[in-house]
C-alpha angles and dihedrals in degrees: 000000000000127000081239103045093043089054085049089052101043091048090050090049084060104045092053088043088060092042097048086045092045097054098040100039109013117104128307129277097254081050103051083041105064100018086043117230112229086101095052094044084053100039088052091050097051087049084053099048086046093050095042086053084048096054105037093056090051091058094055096048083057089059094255116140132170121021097350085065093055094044075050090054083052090052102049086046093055092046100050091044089064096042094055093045094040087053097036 
C-alpha cells in the first residue's frame, strides 16, 4: 500500500472507532440530549484517529506490516478510547 492510502485508512479506522465508542458507551440519551452531542461525537473521533496512529506506529516498530498494522491501528483506537473515557 501506499504511504497515502494507508493514512487515509488509518484515519478512517479511527473515525469509525470513536463512532462506534461514542454510540455504544458515550453518555446517555437524557445527557446528549440537554448537554448536545456533536462535541462529544468530535471529540470521540479525534481520540480514535490518535489512538489508531498510536497504534499503528507501535505495530511497525514490532516488525508487523499489512493487515496486522492496520488490526494494530484498531487496537490502539480501542485502547485509547477506553483510556480517555475511563479517565474523563
Amino acid at each position: 500500500m501506499t504511504p497515502a492510502i494507508t493514512f487515509l485508512i488509518v484515519l478512517a479506522i479511527g473515525i469509525v472507532a470513536g463512532l462506534i465508542f461514542d454510540r455504544f458507551a458515550g453518555p446517555g440519551w437524557l445527557t446528549r440530549q440537554i448537554a448536545g452531542s456533536t462535541r462529544s461525537i468530535v471529540t470521540s473521533a479525534l481520540v480514535g484517529v490518535a489512538g489508531a496512529f498510536i497504534g499503528f506506529n507501535i505495530a511497525v516498530l514490532l516488525g508487523l506490516l499489512g493487515i496486522a498494522a492496520l488490526i494494530g491501528a484498531i487496537v490502539g483506537a480501542a485502547v485509547a478510547l477506553w483510556v480517555w473515557r475511563t479517565i474523563r
